[in-house]
C-alpha positions, 0 to 999 in steps of 0.5 A: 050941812057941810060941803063934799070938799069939807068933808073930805079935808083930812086936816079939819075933819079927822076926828074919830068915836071915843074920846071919852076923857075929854067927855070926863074932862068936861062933865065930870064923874068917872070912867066907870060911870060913863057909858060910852056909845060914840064907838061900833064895838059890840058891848059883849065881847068875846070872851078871852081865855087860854092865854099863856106864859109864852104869848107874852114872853117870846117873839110871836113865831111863823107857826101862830101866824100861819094858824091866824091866817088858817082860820081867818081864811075859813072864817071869810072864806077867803079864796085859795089864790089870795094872801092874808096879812094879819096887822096891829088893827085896821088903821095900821094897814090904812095909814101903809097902803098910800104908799103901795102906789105911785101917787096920784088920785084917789075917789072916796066919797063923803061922808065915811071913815076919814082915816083913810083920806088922811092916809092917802092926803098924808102921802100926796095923793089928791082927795076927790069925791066922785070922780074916777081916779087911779084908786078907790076907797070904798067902807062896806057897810059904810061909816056912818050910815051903812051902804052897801057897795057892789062888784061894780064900784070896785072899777079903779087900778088900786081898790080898797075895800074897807069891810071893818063892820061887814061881819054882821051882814056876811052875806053882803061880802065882796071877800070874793074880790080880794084875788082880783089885781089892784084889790084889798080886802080889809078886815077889823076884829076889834068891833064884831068881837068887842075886843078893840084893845087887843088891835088886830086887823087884816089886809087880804089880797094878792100875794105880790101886793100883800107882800109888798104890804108886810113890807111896810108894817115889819116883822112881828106886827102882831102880839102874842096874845092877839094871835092866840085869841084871834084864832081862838075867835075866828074859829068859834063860828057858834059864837059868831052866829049868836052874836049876829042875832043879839045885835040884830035884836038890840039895834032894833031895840036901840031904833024903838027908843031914839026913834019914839024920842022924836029922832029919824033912822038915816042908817048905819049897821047892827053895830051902831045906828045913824039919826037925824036929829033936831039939834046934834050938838044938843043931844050930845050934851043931854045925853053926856049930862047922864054921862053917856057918851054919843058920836056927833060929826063935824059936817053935821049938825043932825046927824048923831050916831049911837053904839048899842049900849051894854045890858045894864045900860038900857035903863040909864039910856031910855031916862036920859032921852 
């Protein structure tokens, strides 16, 4: 196992879920063929419809936007008093708030989504686990085992609140800070809604620090499409709740399998599940031989986290372990 400081070191560790054409490259067979589990994207998306000719001909007007931000503060219940800034993904917001503050250090404890110390790093700020610091990053539920933070670890001048996977545990928001100075809410659509392609993200917080925000990501940050859809979604709260309870369902599915296998549940969310394992590496590889991709971690040799896989992929799964 790895130390803090190496799990935090954005230069050795910033790998990320996905990859999948490296696993092609290596073992062979097609993209079609391969059942990719290294991600937390729900494997039943949302279903996209409605689309038209001008979403994908004309500059994305103030309108869509203004819609967007309607139904995204309805779907988080997001207070009245704070502002909501819709982003080409999450990431895209990460790699931009760095720069909303004099540099300095900043406390994000290992291990968890390392975009975010490479983010800060790549700005001059100094990455440290556990000790307090002019800014915080906190990943609720985090990636890869799934804490929950509380109110009381939002205690730095500049908090950032990473809440990508938060959409299966509503109930455990803290969306009810983001009008609390120095706060930033951060929300992903890509992984709840299976729709990670379309990249759309959101930053919610107070107006002066959002604007300074949409600042730095520029006019039109948001396609057509995306904005079209992801209204469309964030007002379809029926979809929402079914698919609360599918995931809920196939986690636990998910658990039975691995764990009967000879693994050991550490965590993670509904969206993707974290086990100790005897031998990571090899897992990966037995798994990748079936042509299913899995996500193994370069501060551990045990740890192996699992997406859910799609109807059809249940089969292939359980005869590959």
């Amino acid at each position: 196992m790895a130390s803090q400081d190496e799990k935090l070191n954005p230069r050795a560790a910033r790998d990320h879920g996905g990859g999948l054409d490296g696993a092609i490259a290596q073992y062979g067979g097609k993209r079609e063929e391969w059942i990719d589990l290294s991600t937390g994207i729900n494997p039943h998306p949302y279903k996209v419809s409605g689309l038209i000719h001008s979403d994908w001909t004309a500059l994305p007007d103030h309108g869509a936007f203004e819609r967007l931000s309607i139904a995204a503060r309805r779907f988080w219940s997001v207070p009245d008093s704070a502002a909501i800034l819709p982003a080409p993904g999450a990431s895209a917001v990460i790699a931009r708030i760095p720069a909303l503050a004099t540099t300095g250090r900043v406390q994000i404890t290992a291990p968890t989504y390392n975009e975010h110390a490479a983010a800060f790093s790549a700005q001059g700020w100094n990455v440290q686990p556990d000790r307090p610091a002019e800014a915080r990053v906190i990943v609720h539920p985090n990636n890869p085992d799934g804490r929950i933070w509380t109110t009381a670890d939002v205690d730095a001048p500049l908090t950032v609140i990473d809440e990508s996977f938060c959409d299966v545990c509503p109930e455990a928001s803290l969306i009810h800070l983001s009008d609390q100075p120095g706060v930033i809410v951060l929300k992903s659509f890509g992984k709840f809604w299976g729709l990670a392609g379309l990249r759309l993200g959101f930053a919610i917080g107070q107006p002066d620090l959002i604007s300074r925000l949409n600042d730095l990501t520029g006019p039109w940050s948001v396609s057509g499409p995306a904005l079209r859809i992801g209204e469309q979604a964030l007002r379809d709260t029926e979809w929402a709740d079914s698919a609360r309870q599918k995931l809920s369902d196939a986690a636990d599915r998910l658990d039975r399998l691995v764990l009967s296998n000879g693994a050991s549940l550490v965590g993670g969310t509904t969206l993707f599940r974290l086990y100790e394992v005897d031998n990571a590496a090899n897992w990966q590889d037995k798994l990748a031989r079936n042509q299913i991709w899995s996500r193994v971690f370069p501060y551990s040799q045990t740890y192996l986290r699992l997406g859910l896989p799609p109807s059809d992929g249940w089969d292939r799964l359980e005869a590959a372990l």
